[in-house]
mmCIF file of the N, C-alpha and C atoms, coordinates in Angstrom:
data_MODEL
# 
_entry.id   MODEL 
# 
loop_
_atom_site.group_PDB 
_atom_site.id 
_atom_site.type_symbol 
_atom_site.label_atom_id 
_atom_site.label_alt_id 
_atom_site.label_comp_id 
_atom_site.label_asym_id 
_atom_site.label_entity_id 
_atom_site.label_seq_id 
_atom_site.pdbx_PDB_ins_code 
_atom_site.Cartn_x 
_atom_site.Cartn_y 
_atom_site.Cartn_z 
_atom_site.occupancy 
_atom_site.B_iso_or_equiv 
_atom_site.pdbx_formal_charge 
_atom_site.auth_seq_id 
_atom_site.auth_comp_id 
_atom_site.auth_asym_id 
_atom_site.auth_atom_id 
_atom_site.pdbx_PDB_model_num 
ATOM 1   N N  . UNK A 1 1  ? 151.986 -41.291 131.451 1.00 0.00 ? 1  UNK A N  1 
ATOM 2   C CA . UNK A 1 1  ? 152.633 -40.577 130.393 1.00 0.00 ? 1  UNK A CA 1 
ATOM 3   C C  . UNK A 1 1  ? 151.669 -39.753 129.572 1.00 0.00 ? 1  UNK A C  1 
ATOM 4   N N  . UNK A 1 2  ? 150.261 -40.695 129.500 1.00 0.00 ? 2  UNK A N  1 
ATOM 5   C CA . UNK A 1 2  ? 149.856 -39.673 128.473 1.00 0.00 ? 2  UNK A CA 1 
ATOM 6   C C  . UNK A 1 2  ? 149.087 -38.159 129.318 1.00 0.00 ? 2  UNK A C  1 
ATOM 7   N N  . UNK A 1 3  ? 149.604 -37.743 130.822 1.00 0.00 ? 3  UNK A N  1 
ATOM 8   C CA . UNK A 1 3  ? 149.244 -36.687 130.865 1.00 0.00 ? 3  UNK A CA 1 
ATOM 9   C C  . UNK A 1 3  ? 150.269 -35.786 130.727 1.00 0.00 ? 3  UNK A C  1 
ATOM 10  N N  . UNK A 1 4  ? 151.586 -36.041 130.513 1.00 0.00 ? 4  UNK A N  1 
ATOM 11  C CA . UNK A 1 4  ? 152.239 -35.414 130.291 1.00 0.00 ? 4  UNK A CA 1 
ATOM 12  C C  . UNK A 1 4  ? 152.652 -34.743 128.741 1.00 0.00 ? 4  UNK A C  1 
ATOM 13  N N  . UNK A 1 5  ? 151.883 -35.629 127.948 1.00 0.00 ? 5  UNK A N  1 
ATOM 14  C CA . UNK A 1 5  ? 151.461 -35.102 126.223 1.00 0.00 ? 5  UNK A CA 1 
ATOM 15  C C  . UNK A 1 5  ? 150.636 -34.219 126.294 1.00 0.00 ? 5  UNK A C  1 
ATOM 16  N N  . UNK A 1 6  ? 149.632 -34.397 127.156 1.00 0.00 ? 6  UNK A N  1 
ATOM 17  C CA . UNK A 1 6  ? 148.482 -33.858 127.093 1.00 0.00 ? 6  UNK A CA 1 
ATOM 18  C C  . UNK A 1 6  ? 148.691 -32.380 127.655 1.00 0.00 ? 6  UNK A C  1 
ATOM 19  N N  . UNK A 1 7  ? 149.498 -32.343 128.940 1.00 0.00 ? 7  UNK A N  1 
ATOM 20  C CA . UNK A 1 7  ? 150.041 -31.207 129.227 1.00 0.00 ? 7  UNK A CA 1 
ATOM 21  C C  . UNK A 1 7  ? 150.784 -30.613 128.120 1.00 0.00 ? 7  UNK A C  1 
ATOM 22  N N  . UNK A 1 8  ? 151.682 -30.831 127.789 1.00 0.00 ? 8  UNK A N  1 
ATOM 23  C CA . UNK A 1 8  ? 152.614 -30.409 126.825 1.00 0.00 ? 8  UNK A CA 1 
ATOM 24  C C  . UNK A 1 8  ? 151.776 -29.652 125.591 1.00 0.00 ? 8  UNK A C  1 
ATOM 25  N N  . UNK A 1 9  ? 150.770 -30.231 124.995 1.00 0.00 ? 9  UNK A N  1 
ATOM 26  C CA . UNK A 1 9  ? 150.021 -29.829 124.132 1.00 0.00 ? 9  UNK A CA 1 
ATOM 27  C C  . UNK A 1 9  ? 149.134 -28.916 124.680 1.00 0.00 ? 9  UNK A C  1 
ATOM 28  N N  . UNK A 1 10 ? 148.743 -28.278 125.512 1.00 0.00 ? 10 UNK A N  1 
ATOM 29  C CA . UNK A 1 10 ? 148.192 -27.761 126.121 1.00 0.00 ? 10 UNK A CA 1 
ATOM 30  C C  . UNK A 1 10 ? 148.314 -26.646 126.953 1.00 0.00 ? 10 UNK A C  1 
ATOM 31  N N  . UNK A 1 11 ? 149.439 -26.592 127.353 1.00 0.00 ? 11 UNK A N  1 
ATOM 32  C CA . UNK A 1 11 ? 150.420 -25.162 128.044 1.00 0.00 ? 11 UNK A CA 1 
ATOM 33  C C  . UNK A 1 11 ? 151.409 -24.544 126.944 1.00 0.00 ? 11 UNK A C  1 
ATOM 34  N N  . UNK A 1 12 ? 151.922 -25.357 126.049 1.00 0.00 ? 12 UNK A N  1 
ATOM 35  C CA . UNK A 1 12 ? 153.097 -24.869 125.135 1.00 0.00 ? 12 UNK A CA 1 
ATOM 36  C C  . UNK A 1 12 ? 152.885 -23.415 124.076 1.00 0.00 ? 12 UNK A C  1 
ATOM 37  N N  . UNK A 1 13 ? 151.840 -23.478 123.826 1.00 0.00 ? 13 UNK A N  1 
ATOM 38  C CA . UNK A 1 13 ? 151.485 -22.085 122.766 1.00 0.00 ? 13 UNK A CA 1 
ATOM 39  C C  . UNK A 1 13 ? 150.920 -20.794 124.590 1.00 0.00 ? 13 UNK A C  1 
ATOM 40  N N  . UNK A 1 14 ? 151.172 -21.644 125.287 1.00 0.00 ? 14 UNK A N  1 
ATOM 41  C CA . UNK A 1 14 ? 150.888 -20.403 126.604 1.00 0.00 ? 14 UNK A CA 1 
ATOM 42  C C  . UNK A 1 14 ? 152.134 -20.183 127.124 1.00 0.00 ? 14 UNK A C  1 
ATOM 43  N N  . UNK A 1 15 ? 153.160 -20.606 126.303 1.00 0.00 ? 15 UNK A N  1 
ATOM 44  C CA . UNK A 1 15 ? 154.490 -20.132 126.694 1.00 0.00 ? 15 UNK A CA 1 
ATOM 45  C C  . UNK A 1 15 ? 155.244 -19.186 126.142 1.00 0.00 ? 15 UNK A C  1 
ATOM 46  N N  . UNK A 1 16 ? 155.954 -17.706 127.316 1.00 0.00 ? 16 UNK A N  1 
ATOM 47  C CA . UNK A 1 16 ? 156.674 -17.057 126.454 1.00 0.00 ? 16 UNK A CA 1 
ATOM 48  C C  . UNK A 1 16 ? 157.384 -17.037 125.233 1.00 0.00 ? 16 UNK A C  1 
ATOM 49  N N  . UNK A 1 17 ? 157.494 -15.933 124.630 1.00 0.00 ? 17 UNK A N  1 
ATOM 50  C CA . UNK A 1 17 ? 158.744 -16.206 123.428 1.00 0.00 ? 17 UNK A CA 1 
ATOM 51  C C  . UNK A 1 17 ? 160.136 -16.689 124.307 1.00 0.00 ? 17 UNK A C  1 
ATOM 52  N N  . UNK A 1 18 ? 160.181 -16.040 125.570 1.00 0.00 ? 18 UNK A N  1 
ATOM 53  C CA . UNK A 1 18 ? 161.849 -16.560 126.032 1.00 0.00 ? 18 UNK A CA 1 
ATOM 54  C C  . UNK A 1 18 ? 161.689 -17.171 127.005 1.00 0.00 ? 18 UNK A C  1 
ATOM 55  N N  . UNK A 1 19 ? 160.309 -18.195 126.705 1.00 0.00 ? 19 UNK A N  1 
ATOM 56  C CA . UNK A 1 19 ? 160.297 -19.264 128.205 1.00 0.00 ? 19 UNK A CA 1 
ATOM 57  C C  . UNK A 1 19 ? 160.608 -20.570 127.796 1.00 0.00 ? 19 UNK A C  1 
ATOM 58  N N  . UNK A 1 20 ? 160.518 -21.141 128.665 1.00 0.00 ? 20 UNK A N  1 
ATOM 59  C CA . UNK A 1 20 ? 161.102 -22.495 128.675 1.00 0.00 ? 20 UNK A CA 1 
ATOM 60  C C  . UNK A 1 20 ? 160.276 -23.711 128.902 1.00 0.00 ? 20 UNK A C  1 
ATOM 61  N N  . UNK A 1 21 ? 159.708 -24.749 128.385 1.00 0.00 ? 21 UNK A N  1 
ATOM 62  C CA . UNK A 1 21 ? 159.058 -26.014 128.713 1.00 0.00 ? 21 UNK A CA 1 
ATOM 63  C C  . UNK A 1 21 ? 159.803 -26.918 129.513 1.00 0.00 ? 21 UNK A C  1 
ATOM 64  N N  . UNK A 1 22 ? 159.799 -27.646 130.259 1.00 0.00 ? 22 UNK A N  1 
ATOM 65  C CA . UNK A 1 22 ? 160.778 -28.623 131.150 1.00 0.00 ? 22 UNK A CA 1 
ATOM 66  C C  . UNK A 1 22 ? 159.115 -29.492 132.327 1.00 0.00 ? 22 UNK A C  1 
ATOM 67  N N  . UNK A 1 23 ? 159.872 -30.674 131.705 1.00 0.00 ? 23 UNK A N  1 
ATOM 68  C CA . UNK A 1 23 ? 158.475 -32.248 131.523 1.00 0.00 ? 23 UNK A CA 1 
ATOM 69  C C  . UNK A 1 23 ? 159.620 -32.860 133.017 1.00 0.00 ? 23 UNK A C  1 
ATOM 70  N N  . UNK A 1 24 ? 159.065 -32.862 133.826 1.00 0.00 ? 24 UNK A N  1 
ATOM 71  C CA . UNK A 1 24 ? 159.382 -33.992 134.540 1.00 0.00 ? 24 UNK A CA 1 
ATOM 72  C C  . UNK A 1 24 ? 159.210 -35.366 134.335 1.00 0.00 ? 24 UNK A C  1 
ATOM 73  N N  . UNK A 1 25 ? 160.404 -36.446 135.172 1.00 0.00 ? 25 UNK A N  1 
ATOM 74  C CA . UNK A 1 25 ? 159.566 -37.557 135.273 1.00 0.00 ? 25 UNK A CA 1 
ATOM 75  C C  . UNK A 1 25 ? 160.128 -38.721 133.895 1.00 0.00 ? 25 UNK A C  1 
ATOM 76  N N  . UNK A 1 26 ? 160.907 -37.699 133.085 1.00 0.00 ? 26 UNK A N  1 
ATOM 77  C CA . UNK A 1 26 ? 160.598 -38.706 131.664 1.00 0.00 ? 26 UNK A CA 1 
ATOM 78  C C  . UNK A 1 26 ? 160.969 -40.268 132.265 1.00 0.00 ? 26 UNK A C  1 
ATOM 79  N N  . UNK A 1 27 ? 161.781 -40.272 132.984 1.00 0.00 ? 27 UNK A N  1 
ATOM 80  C CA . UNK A 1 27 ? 162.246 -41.904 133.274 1.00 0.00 ? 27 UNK A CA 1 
ATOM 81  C C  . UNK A 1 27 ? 161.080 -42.975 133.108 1.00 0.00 ? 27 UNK A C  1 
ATOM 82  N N  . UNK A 1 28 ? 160.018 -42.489 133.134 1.00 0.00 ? 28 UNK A N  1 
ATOM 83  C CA . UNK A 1 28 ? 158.790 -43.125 133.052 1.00 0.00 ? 28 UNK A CA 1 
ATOM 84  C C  . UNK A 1 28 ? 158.335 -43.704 132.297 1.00 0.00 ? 28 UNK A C  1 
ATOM 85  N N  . UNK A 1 29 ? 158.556 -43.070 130.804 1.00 0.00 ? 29 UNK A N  1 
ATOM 86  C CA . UNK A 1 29 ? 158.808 -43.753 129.913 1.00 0.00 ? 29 UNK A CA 1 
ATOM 87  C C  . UNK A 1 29 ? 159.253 -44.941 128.999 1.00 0.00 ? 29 UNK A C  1 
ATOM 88  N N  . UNK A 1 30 ? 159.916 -44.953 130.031 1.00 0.00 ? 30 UNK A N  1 
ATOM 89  C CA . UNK A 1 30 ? 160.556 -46.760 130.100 1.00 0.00 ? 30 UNK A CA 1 
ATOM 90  C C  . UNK A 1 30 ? 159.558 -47.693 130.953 1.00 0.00 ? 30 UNK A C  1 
ATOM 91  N N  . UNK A 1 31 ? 159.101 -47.317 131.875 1.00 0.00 ? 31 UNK A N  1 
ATOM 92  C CA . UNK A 1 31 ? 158.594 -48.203 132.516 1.00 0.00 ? 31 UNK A CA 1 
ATOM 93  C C  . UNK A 1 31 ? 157.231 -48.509 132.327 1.00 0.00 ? 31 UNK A C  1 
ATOM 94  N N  . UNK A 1 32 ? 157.111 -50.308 132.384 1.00 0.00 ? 32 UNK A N  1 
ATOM 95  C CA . UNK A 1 32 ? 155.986 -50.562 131.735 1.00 0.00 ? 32 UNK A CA 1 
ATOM 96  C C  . UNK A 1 32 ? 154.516 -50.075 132.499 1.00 0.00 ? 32 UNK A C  1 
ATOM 97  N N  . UNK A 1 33 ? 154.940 -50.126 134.112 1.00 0.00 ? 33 UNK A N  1 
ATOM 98  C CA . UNK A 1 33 ? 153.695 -50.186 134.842 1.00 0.00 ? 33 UNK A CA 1 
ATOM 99  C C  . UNK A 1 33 ? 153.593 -48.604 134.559 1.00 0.00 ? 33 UNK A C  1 
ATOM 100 N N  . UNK A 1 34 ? 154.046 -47.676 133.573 1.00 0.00 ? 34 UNK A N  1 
ATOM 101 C CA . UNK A 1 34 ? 153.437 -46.268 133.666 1.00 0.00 ? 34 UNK A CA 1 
ATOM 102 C C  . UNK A 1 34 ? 152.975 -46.335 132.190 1.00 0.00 ? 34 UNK A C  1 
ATOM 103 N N  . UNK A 1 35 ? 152.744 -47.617 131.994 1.00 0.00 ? 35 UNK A N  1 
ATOM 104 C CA . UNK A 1 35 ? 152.259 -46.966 130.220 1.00 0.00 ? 35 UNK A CA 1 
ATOM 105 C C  . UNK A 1 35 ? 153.057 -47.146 128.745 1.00 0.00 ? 35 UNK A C  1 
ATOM 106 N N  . UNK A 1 36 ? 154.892 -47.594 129.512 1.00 0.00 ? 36 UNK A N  1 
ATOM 107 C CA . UNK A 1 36 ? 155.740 -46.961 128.275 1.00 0.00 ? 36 UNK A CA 1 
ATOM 108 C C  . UNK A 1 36 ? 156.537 -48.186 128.357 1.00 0.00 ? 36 UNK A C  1 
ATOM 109 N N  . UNK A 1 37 ? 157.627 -48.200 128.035 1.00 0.00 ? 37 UNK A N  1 
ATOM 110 C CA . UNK A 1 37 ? 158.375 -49.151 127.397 1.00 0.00 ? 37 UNK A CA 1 
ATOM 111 C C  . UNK A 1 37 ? 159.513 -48.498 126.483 1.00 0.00 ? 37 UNK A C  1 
ATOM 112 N N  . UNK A 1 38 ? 160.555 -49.302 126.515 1.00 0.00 ? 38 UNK A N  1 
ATOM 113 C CA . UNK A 1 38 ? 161.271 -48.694 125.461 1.00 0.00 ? 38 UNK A CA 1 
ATOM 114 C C  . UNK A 1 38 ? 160.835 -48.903 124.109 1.00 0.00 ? 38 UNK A C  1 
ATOM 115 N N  . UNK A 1 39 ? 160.696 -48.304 123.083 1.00 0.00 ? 39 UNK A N  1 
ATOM 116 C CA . UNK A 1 39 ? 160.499 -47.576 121.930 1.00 0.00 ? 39 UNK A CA 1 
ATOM 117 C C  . UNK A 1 39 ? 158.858 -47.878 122.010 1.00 0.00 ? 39 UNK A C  1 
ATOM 118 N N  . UNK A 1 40 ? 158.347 -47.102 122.861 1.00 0.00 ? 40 UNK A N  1 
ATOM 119 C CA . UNK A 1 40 ? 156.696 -47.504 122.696 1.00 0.00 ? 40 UNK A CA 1 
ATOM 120 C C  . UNK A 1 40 ? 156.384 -46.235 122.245 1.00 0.00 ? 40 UNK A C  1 
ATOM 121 N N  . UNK A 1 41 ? 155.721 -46.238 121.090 1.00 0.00 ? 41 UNK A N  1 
ATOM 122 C CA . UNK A 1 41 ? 155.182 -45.345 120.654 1.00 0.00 ? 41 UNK A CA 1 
ATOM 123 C C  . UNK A 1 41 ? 154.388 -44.061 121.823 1.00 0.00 ? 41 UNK A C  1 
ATOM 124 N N  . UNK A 1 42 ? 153.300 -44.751 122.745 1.00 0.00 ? 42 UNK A N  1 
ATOM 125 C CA . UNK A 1 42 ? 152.870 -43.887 123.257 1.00 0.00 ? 42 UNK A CA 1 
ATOM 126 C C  . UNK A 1 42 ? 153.900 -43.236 124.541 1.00 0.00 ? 42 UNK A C  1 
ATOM 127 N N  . UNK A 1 43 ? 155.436 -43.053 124.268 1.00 0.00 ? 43 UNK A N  1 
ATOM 128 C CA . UNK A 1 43 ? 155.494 -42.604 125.498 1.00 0.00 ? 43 UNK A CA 1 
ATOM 129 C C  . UNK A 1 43 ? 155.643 -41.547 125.115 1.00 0.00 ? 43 UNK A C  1 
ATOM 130 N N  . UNK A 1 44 ? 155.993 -40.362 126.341 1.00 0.00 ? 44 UNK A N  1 
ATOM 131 C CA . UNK A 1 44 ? 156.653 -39.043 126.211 1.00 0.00 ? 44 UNK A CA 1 
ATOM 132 C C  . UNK A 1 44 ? 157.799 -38.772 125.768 1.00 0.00 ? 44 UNK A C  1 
ATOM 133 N N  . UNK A 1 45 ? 158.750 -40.093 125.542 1.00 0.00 ? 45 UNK A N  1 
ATOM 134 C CA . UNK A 1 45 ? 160.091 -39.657 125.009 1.00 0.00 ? 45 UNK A CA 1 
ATOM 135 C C  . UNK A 1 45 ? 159.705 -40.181 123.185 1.00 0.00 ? 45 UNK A C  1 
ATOM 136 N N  . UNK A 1 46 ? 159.457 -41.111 122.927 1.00 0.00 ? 46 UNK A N  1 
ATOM 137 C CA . UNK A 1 46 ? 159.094 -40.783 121.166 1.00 0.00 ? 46 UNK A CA 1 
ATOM 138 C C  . UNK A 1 46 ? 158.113 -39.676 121.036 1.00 0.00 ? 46 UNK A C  1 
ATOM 139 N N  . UNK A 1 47 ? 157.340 -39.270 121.908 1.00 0.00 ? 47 UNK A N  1 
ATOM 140 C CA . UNK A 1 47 ? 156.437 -38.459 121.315 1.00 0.00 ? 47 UNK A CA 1 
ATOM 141 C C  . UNK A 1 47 ? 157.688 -36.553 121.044 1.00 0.00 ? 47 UNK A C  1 
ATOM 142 N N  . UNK A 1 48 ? 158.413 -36.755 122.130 1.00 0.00 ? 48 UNK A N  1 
ATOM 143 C CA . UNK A 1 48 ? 159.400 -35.872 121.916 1.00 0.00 ? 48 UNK A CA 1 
ATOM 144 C C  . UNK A 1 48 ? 160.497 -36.050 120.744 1.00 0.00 ? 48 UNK A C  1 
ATOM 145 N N  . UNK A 1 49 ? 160.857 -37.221 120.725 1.00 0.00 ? 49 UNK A N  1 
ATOM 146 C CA . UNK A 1 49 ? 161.905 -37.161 119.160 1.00 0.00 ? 49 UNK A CA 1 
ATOM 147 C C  . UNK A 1 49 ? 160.816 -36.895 118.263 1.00 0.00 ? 49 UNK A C  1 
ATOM 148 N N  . UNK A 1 50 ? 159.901 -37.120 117.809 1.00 0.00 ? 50 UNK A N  1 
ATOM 149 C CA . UNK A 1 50 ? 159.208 -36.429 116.915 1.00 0.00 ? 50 UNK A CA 1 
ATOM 150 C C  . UNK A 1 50 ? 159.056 -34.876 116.693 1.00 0.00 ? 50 UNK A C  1 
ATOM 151 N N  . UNK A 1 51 ? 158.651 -34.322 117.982 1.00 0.00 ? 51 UNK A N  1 
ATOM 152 C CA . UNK A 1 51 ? 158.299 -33.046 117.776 1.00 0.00 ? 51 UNK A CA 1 
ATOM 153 C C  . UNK A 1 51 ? 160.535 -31.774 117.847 1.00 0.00 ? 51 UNK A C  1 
ATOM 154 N N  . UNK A 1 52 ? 161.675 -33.235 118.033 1.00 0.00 ? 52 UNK A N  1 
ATOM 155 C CA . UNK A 1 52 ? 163.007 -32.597 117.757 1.00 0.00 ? 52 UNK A CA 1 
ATOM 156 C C  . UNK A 1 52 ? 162.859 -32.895 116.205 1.00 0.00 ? 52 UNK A C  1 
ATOM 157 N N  . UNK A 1 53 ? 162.546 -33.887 115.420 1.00 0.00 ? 53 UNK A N  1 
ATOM 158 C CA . UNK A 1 53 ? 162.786 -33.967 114.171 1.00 0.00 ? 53 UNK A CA 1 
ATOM 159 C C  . UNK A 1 53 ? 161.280 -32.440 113.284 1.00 0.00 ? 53 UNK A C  1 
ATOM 160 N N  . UNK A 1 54 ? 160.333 -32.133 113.830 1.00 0.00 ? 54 UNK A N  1 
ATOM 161 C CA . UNK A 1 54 ? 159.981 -31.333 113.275 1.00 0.00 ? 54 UNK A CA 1 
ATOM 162 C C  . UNK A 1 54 ? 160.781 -30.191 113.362 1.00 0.00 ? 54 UNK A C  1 
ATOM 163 N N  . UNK A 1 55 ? 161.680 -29.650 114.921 1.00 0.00 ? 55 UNK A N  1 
ATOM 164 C CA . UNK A 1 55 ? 162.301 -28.929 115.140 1.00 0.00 ? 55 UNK A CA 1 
ATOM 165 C C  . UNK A 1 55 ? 163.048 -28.438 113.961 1.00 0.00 ? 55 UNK A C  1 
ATOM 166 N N  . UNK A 1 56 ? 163.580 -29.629 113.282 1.00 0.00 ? 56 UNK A N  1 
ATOM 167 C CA . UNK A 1 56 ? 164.668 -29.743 111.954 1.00 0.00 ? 56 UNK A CA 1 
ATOM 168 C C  . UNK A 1 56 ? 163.992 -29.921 110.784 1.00 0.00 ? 56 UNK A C  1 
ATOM 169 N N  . UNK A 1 57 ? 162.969 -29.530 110.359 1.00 0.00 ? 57 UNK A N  1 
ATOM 170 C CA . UNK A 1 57 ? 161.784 -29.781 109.618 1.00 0.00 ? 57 UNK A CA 1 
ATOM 171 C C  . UNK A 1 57 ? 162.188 -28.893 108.334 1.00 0.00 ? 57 UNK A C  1 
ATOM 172 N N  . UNK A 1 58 ? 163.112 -27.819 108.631 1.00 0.00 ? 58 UNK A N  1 
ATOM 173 C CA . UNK A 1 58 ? 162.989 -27.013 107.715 1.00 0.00 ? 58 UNK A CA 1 
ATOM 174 C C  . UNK A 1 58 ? 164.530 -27.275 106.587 1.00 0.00 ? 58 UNK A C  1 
ATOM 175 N N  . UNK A 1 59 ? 164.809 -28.184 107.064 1.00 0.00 ? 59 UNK A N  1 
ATOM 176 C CA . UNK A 1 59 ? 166.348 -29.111 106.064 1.00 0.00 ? 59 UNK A CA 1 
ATOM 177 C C  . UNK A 1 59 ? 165.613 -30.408 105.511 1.00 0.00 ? 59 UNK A C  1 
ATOM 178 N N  . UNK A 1 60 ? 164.852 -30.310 105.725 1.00 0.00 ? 60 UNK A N  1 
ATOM 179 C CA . UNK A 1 60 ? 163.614 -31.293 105.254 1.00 0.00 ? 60 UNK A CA 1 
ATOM 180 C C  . UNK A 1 60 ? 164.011 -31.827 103.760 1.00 0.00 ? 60 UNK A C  1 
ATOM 181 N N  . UNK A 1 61 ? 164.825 -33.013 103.105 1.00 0.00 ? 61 UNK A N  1 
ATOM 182 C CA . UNK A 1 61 ? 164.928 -33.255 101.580 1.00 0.00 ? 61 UNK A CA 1 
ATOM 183 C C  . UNK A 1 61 ? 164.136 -33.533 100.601 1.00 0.00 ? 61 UNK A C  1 
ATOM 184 N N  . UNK A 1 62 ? 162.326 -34.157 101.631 1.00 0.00 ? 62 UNK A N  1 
ATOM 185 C CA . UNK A 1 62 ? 161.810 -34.774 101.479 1.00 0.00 ? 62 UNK A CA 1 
ATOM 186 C C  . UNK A 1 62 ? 160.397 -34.835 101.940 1.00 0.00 ? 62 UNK A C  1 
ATOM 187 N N  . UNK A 1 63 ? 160.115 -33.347 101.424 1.00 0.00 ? 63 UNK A N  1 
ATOM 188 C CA . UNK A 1 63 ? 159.256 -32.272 101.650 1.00 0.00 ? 63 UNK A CA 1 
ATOM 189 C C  . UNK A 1 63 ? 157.694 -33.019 101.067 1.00 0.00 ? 63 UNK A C  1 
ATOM 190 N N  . UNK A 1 64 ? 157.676 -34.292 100.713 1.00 0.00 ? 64 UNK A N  1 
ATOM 191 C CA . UNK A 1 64 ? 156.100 -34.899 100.516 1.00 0.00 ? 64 UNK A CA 1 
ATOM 192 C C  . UNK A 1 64 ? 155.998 -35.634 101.576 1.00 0.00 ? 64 UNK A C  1 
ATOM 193 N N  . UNK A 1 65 ? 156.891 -35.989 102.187 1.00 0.00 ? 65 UNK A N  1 
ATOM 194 C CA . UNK A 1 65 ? 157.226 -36.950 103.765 1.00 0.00 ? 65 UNK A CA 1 
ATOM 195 C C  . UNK A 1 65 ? 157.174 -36.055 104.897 1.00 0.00 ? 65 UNK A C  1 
ATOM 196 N N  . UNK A 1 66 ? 158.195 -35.250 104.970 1.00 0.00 ? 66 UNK A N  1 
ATOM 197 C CA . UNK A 1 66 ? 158.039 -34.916 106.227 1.00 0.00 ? 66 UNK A CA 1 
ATOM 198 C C  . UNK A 1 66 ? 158.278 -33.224 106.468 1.00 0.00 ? 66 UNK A C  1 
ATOM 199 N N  . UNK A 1 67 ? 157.756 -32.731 106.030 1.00 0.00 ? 67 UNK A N  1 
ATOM 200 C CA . UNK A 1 67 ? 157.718 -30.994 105.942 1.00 0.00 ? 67 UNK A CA 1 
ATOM 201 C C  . UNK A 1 67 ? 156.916 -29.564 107.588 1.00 0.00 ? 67 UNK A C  1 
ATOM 202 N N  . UNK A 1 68 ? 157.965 -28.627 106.873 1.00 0.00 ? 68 UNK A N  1 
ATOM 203 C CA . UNK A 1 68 ? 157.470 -27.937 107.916 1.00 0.00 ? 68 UNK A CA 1 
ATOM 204 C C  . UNK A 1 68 ? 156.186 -27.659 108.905 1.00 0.00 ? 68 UNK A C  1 
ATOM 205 N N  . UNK A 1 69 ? 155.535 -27.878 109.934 1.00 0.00 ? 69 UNK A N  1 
ATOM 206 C CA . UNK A 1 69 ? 154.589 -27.899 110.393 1.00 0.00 ? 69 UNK A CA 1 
ATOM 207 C C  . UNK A 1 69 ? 154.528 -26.491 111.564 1.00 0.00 ? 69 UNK A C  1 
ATOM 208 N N  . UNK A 1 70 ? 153.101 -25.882 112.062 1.00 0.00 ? 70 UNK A N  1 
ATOM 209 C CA . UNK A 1 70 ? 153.106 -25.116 113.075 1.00 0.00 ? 70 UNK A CA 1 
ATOM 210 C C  . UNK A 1 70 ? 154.210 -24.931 113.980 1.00 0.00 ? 70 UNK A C  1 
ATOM 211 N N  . UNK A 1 71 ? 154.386 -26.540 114.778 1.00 0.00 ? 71 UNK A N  1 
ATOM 212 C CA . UNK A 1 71 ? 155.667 -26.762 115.684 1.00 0.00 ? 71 UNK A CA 1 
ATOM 213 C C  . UNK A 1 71 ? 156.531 -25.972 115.146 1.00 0.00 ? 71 UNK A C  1 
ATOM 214 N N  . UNK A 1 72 ? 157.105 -26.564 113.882 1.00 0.00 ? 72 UNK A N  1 
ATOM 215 C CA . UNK A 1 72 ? 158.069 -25.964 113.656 1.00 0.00 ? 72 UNK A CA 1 
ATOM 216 C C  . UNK A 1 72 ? 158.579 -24.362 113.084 1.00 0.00 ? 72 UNK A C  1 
ATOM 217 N N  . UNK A 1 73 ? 157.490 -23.972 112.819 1.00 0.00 ? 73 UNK A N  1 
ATOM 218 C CA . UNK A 1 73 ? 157.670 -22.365 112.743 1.00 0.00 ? 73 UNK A CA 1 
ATOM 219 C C  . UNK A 1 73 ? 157.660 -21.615 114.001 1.00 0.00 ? 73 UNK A C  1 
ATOM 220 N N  . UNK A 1 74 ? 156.992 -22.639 115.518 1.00 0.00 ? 74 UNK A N  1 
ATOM 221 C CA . UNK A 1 74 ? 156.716 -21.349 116.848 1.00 0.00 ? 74 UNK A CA 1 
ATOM 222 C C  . UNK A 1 74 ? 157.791 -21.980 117.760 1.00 0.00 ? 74 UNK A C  1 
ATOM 223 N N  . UNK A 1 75 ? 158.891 -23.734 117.412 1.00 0.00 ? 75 UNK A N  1 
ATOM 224 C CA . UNK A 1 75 ? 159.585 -23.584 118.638 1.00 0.00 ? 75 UNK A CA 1 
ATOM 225 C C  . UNK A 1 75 ? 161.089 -22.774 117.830 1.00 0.00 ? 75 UNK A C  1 
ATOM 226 N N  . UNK A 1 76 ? 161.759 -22.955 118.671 1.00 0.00 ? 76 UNK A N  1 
ATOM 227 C CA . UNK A 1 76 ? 163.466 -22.390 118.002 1.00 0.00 ? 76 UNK A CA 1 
ATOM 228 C C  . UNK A 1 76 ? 164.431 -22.804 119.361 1.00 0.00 ? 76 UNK A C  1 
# 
């Protein structure tokens, strides 16, 4: 899993304005012998609800907690 963060962080600002990211594999995430587990921090699927809740960053109520970041000004 964690090369698929690592990818992700790493190709994503090399992506068109009208291209598309798409992660194979997530099922993996669950599984322990790859690293993940359900709600394990290090997998690729929490590391993705994080970067959907920055997505929404900008309805933010609670702007000393959890406020707009890079992510969220370059995805849409």
């Amino acid at each position: 899993m964690n090369q698929q963060i690592i990818t992700f962080e790493e190709m994503f600002s090399h992506i068109s304005d009208n291209g598309v990211y798409i992660c194979e594999d997530l099922h993996t995430s669950y599984w322990q012998e790859f690293g993940g587990g359900y709600k394990n921090p290090a997998s690729y699927i929490e590391y993705s609800k994080n970067l959907i809740d920055y997505l929404n960053a900008w309805h933010s109520k609670e702007k000393d907690k959890f406020s707009v970041n890079d992510f969220s000004k370059s995805a849409y």
